[in-house]
DSSP file (Angstrom, degrees, kcal/mol; ACC not computed):
  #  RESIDUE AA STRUCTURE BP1 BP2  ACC     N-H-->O    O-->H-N    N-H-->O    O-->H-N    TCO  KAPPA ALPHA  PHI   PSI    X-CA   Y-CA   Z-CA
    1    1 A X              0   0    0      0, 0.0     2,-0.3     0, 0.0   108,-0.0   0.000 360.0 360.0 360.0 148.3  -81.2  -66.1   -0.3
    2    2 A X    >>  -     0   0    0      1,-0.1     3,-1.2     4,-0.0     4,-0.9  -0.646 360.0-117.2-103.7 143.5  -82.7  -69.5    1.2
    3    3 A X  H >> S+     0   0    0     -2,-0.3     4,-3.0     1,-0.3     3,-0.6   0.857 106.6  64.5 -16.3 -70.3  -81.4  -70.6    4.2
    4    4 A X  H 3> S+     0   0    0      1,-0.3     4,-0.8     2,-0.2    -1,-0.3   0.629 107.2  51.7 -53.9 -26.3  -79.8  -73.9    3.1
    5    5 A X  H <> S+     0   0    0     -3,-1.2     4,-1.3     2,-0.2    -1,-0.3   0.612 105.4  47.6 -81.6 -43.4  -77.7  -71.8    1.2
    6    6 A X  H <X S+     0   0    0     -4,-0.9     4,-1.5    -3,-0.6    -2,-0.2   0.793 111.4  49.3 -84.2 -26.4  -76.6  -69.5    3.7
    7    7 A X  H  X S+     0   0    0     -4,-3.0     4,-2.0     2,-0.2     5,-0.2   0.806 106.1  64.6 -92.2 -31.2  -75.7  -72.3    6.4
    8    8 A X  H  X S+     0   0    0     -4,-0.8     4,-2.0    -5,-0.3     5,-0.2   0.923 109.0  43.5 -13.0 -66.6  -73.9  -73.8    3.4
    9    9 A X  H  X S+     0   0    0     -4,-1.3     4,-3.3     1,-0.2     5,-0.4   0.988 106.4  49.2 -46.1 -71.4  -72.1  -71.1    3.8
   10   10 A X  H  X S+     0   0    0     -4,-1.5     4,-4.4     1,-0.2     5,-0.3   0.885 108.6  54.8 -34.7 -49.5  -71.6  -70.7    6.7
   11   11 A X  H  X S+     0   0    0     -4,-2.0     4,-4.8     1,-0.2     5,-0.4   0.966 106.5  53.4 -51.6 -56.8  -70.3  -74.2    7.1
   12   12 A X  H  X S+     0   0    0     -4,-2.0     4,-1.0    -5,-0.2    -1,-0.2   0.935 111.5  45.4 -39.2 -59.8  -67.8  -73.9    4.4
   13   13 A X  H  X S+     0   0    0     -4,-3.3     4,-8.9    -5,-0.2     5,-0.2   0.964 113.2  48.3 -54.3 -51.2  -66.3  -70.7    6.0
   14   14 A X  H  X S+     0   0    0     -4,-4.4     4,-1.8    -5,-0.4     5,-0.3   0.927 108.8  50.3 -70.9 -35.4  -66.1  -71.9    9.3
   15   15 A X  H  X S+     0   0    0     -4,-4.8     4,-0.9    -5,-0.3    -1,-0.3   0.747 114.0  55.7 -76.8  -2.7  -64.5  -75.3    8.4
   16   16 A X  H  X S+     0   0    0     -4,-1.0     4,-3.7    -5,-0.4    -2,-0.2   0.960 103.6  46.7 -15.0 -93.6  -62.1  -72.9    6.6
   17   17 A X  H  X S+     0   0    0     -4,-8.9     4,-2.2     1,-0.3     5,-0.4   0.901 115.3  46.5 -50.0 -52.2  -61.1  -70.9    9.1
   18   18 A X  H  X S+     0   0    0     -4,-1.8     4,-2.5     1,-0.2    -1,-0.3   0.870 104.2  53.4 -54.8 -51.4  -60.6  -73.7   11.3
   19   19 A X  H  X S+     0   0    0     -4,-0.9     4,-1.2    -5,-0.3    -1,-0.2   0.933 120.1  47.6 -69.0 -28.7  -58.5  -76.1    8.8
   20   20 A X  H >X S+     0   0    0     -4,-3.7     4,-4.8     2,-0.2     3,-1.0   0.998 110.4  51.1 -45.5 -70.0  -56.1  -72.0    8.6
   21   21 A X  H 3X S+     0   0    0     -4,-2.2     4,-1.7     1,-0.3     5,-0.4   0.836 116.0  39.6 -47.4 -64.5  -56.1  -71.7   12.1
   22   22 A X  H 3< S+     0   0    0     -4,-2.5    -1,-0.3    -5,-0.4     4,-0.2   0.731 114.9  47.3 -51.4 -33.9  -54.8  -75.3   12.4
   23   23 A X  H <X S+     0   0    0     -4,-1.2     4,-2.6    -3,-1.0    -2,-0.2   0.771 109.2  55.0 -53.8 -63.8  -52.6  -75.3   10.0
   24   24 A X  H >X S+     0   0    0     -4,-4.8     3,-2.9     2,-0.2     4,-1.0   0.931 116.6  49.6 -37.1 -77.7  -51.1  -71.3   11.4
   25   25 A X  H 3X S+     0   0    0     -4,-1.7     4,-2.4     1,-0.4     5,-0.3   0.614  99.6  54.8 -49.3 -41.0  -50.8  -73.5   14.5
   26   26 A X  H 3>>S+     0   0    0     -5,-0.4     5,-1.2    -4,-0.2     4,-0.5   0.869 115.8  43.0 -69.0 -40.1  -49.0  -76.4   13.1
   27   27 A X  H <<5S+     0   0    0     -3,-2.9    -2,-0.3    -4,-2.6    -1,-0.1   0.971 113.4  52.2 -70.2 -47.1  -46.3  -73.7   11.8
   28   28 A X  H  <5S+     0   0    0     -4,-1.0    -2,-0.2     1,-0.2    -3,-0.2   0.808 115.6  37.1 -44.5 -45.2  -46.2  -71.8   15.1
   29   29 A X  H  <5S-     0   0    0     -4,-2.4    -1,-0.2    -5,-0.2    -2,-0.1   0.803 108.7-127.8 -83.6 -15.0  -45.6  -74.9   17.4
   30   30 A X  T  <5 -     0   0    0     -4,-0.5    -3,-0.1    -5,-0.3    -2,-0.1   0.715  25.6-164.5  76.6  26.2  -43.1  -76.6   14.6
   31   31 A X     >< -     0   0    0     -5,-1.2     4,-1.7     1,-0.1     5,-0.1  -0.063  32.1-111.8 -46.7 159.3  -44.5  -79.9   14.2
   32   32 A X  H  > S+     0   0    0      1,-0.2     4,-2.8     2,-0.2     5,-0.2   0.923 106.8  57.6 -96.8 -50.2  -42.0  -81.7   12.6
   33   33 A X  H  > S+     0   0    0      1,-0.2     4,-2.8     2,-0.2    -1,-0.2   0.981 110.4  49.6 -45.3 -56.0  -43.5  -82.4    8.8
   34   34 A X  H  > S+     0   0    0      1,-0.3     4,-1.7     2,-0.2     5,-0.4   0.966 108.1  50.6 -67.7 -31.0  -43.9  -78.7    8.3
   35   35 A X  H  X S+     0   0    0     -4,-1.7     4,-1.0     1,-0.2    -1,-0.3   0.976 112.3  49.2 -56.3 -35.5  -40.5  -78.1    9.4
   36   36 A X  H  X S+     0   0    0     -4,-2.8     4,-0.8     2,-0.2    -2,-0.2   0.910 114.2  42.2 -74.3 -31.4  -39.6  -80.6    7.0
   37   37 A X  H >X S+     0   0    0     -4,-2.8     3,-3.7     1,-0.2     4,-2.5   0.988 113.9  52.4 -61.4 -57.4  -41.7  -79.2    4.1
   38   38 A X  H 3<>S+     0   0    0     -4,-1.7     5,-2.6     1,-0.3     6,-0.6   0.799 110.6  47.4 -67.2 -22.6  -40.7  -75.7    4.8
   39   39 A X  H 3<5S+     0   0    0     -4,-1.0    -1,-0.3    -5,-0.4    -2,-0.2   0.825 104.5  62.6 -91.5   2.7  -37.1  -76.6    4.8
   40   40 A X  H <<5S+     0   0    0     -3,-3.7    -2,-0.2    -4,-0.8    -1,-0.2   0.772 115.5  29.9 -63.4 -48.6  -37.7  -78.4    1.7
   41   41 A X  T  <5S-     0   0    0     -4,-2.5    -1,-0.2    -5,-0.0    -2,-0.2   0.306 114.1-111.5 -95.6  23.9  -38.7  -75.2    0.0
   42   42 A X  T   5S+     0   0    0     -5,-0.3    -3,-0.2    -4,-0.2     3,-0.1   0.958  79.3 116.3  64.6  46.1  -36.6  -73.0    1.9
   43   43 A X    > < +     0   0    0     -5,-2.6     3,-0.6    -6,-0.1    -4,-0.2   0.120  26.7 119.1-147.5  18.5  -38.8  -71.1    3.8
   44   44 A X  G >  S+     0   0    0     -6,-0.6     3,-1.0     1,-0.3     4,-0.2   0.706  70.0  56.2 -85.4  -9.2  -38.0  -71.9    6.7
   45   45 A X  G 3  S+     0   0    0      1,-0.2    -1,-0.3    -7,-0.1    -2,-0.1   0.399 110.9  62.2 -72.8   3.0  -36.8  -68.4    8.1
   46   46 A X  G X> S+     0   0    0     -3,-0.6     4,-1.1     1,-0.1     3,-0.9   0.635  73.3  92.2-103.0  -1.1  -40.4  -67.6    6.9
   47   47 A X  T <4 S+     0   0    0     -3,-1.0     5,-0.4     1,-0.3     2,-0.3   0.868  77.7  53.2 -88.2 -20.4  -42.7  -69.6    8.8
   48   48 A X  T 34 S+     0   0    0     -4,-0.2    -1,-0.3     1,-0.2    -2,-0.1   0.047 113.3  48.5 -85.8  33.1  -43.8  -67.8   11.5
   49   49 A X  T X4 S+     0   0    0     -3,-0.9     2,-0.6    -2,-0.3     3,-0.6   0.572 115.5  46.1-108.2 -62.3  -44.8  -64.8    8.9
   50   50 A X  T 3< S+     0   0    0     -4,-1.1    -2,-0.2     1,-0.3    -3,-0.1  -0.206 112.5  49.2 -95.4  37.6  -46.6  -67.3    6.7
   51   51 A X  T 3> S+     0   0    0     -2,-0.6     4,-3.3   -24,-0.1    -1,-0.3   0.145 114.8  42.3-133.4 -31.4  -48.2  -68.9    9.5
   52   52 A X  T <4 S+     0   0    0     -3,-0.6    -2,-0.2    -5,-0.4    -4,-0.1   0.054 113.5  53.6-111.9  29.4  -49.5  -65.2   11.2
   53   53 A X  T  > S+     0   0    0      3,-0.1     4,-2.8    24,-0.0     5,-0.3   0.252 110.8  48.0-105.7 -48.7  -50.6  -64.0    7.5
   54   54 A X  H  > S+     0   0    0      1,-0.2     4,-1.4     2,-0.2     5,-0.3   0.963 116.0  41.3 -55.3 -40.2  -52.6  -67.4    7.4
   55   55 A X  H  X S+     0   0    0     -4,-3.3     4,-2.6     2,-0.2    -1,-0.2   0.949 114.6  52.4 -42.0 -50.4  -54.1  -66.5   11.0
   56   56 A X  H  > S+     0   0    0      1,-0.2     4,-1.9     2,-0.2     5,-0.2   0.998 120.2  35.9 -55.7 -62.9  -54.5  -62.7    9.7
   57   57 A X  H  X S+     0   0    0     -4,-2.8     4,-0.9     1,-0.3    17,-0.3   0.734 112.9  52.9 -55.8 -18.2  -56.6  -64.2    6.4
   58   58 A X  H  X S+     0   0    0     -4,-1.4     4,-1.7    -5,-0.3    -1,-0.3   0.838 115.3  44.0-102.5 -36.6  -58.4  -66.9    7.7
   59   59 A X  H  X S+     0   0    0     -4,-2.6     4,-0.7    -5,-0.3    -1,-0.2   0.720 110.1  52.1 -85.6   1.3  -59.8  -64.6   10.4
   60   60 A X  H  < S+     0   0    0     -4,-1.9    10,-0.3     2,-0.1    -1,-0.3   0.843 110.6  50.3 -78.4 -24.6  -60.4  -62.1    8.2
   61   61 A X  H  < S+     0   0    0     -4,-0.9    -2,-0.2    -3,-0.3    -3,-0.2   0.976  97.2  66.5 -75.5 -80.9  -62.4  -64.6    6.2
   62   62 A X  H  < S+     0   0    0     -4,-1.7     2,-0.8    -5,-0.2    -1,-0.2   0.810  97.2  67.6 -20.2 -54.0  -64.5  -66.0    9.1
   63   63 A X  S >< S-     0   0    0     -4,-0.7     3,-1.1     3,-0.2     7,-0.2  -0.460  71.2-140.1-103.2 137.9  -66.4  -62.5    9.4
   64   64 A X  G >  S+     0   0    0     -2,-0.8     3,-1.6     1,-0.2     4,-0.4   0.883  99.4  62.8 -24.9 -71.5  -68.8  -60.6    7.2
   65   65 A X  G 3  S+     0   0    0      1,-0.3    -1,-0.2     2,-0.1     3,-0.2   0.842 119.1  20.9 -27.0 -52.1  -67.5  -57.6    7.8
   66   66 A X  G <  S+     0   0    0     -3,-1.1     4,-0.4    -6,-0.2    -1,-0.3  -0.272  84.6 122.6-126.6  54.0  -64.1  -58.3    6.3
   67   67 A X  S <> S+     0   0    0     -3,-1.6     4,-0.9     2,-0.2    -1,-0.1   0.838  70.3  58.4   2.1 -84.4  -65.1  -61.4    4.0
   68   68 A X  H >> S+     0   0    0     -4,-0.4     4,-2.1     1,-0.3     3,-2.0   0.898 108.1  45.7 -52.0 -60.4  -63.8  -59.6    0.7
   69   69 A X  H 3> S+     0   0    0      1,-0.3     4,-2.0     2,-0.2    -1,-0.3   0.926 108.6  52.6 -83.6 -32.2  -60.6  -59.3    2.0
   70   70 A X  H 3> S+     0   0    0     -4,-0.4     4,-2.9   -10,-0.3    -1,-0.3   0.840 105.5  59.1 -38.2 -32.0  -60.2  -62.8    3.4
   71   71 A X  H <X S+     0   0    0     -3,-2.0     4,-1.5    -4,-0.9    -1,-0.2   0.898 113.3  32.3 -83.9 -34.3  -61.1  -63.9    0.3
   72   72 A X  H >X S+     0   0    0     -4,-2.1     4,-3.3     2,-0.2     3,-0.8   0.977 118.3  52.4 -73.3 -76.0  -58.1  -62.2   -1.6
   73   73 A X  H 3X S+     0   0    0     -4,-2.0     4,-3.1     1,-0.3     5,-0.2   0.790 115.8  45.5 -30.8 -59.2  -55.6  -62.5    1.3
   74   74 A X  H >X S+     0   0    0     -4,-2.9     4,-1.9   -17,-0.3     3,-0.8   0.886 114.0  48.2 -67.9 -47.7  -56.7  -66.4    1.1
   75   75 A X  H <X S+     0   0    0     -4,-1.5     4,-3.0    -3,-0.8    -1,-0.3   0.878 114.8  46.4 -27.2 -65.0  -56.4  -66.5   -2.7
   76   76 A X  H 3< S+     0   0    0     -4,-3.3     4,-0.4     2,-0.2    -1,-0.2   0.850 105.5  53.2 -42.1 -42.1  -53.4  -65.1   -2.5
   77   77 A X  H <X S+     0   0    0     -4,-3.1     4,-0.8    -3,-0.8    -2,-0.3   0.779 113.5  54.6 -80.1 -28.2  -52.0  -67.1    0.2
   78   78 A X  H  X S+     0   0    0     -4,-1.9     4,-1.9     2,-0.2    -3,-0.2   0.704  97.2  57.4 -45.4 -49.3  -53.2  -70.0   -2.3
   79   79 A X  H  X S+     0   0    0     -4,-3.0     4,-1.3     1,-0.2    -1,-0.2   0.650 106.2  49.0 -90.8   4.1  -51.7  -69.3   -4.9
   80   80 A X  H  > S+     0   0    0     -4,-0.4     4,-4.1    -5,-0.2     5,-0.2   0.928 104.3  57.2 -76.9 -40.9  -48.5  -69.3   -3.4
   81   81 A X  H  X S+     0   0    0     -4,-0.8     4,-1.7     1,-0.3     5,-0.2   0.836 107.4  51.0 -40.8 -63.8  -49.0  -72.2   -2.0
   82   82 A X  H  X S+     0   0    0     -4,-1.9     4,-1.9    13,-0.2    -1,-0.3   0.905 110.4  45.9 -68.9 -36.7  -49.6  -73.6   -5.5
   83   83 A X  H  X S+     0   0    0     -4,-1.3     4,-4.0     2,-0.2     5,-0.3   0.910 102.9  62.6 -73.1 -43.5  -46.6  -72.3   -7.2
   84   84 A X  H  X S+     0   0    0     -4,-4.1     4,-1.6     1,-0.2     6,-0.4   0.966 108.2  41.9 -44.5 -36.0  -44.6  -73.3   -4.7
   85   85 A X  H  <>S+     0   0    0     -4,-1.7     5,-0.8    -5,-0.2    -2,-0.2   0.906 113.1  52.9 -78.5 -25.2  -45.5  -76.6   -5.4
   86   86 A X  H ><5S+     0   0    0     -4,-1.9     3,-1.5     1,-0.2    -1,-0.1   0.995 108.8  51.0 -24.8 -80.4  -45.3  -76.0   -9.0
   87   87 A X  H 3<5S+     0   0    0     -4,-4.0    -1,-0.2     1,-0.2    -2,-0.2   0.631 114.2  44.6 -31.0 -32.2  -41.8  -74.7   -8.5
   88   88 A X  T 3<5S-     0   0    0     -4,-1.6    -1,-0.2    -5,-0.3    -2,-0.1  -0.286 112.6-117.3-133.4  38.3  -40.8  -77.8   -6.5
   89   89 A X  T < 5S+     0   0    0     -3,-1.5     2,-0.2     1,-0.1    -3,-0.2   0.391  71.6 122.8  49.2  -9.2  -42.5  -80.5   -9.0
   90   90 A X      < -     0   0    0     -5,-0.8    -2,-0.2    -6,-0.4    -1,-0.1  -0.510  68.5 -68.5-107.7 174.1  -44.8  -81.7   -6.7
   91   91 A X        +     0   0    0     -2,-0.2     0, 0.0     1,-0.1     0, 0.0   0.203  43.8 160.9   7.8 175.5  -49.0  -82.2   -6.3
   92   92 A X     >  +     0   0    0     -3,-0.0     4,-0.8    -6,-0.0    -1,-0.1   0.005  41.4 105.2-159.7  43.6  -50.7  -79.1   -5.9
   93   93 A X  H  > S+     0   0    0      2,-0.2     4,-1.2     3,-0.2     5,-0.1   0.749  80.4  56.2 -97.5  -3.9  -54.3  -80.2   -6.8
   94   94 A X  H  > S+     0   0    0      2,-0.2     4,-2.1     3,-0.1     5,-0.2   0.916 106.9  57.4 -94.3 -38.5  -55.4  -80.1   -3.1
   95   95 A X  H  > S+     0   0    0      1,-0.2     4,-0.6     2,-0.2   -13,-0.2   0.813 116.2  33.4 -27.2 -37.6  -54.1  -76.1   -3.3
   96   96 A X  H >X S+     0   0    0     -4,-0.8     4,-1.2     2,-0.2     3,-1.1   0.992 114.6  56.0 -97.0 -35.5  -56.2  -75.5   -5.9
   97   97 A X  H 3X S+     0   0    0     -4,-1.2     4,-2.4     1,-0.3    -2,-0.2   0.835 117.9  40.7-129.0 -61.6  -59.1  -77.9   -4.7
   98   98 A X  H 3X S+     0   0    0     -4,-2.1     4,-1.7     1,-0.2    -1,-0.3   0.747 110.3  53.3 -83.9  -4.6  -59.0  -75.9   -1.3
   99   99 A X  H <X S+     0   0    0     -3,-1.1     4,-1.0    -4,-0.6    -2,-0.2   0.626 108.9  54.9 -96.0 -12.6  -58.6  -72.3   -2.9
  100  100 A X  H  X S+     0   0    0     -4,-1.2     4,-0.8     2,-0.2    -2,-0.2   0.741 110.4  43.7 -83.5 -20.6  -62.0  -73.3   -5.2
  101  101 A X  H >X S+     0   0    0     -4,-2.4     4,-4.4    -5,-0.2     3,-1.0   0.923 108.1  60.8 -95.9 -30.0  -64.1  -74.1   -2.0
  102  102 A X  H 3X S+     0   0    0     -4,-1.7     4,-1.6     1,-0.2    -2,-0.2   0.958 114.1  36.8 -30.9 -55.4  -62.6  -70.7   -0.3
  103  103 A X  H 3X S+     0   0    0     -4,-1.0     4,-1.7     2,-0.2    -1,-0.2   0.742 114.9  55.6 -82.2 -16.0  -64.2  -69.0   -3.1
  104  104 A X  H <X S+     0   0    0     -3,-1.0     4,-2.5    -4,-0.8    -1,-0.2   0.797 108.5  48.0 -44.7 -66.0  -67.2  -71.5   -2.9
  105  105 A X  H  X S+     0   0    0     -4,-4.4     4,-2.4     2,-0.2    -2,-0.2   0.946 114.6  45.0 -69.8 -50.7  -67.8  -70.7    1.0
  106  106 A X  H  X S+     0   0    0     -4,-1.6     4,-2.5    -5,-0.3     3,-0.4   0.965 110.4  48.9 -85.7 -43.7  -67.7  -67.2    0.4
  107  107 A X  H  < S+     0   0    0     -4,-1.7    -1,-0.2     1,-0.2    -2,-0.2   0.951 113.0  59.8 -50.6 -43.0  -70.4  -67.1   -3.4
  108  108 A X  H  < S+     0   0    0     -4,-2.5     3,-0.4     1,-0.2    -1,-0.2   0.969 113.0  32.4 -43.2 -51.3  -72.7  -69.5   -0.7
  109  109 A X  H  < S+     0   0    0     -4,-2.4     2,-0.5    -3,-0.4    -2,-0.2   0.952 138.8  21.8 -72.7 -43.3  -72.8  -66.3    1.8
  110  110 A X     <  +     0   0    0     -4,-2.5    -1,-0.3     1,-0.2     4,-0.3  -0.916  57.1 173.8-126.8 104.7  -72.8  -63.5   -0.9
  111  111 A X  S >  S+     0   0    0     -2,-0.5     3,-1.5    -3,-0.4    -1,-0.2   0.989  73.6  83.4 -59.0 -63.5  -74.0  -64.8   -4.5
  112  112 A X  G >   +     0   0    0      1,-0.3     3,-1.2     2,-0.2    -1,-0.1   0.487  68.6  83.4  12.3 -76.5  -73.7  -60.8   -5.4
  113  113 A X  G 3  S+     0   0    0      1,-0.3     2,-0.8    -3,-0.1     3,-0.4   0.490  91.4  44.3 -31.3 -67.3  -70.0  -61.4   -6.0
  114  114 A X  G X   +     0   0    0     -3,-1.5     3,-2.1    -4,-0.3    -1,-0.3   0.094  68.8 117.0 -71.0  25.2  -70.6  -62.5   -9.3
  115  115 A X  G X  S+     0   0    0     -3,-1.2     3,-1.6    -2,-0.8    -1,-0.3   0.657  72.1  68.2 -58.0 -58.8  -73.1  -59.9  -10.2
  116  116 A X  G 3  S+     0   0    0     -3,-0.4    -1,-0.3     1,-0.4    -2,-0.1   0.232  99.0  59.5-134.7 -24.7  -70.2  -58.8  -13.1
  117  117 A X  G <  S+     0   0    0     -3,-2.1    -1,-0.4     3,-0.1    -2,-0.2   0.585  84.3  90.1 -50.0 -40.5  -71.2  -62.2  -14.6
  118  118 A X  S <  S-     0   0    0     -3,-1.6     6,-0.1    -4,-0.1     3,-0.0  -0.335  79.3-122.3 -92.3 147.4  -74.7  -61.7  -15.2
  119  119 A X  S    S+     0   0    0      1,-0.1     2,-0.6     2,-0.1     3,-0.2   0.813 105.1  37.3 -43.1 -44.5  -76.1  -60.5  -18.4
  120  120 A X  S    S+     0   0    0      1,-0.2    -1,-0.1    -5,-0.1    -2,-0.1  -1.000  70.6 161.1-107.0 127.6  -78.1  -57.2  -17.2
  121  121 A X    >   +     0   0    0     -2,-0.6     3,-1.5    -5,-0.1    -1,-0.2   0.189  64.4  66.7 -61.6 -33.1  -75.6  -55.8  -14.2
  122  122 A X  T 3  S+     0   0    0      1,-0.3    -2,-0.0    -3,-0.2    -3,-0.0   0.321 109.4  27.9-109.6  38.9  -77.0  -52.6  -14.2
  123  123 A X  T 3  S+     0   0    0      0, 0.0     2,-0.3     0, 0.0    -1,-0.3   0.176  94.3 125.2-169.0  50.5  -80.2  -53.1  -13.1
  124  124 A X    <   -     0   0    0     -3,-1.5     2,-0.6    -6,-0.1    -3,-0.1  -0.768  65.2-123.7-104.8 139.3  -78.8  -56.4  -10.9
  125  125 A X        +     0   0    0     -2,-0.3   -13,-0.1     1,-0.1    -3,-0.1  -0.923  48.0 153.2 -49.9  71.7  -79.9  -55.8   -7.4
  126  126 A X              0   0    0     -2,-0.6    -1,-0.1     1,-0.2   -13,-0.1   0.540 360.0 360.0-102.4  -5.3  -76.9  -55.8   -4.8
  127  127 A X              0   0    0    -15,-0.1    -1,-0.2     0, 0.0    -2,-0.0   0.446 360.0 360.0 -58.3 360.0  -78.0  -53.7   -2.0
């Protein structure tokens, strides 16, 4: 894997993690727009769950080790994110916008993943 590729990666993740982490933060302190959204959808006995499952994903995200799971947790946490907005008539193309470079960040660091893609898989190199 070439460099440029990997710091790609890298870049991607880490301004990730960082726009979760800010976001977690924004629910935790209660700045006053997310209070308004969340009471818009009703969710406002929820945020400080759906603010410490965004902490949990986005830091699982951030490290190799536990990547893969970030990448579902965060997917997940996305596509709630998008149905809610579904549900509630409004936008959601920056939900999906940011749940394509999550998956984006992660193909930079490990192309593999999509080894299931590729014609010949079983003699695809993944070690």
């Amino acid at each position: 894997m070439s460099n440029g590729r990997k710091i790609g990666g890298w870049v991607v993740t880490g301004a990730l993690t960082l726009l979760f982490l800010g976001s977690a933060t924004m629910k935790f302190i209660g700045a006053e727009q997310i209070v308004t959204s969340f009471e818009h959808f009703d969710l406002q006995h929820m945020r400080y769950v759906i603010g410490g499952g965004e902490v949990a994903s986005a830091l699982l995200y951030a490290f190799p080790l536990t990547a893969s799971l970030g990448v579902l947790l965060l997917s997940a946490y996305m596509g709630g994110a998008i149905v809610t907005h579904m549900a509630n008539g409004e936008p959601y193309i920056v939900q999906s916008i940011i749940l394509i470079v999550i998956w984006l960040g992660y193909y930079l660091q490990y192309p593999e993943m999509l080894i299931s893609f590729t014609k010949n898989r079983a003699s695809a190199d993944i070690s």
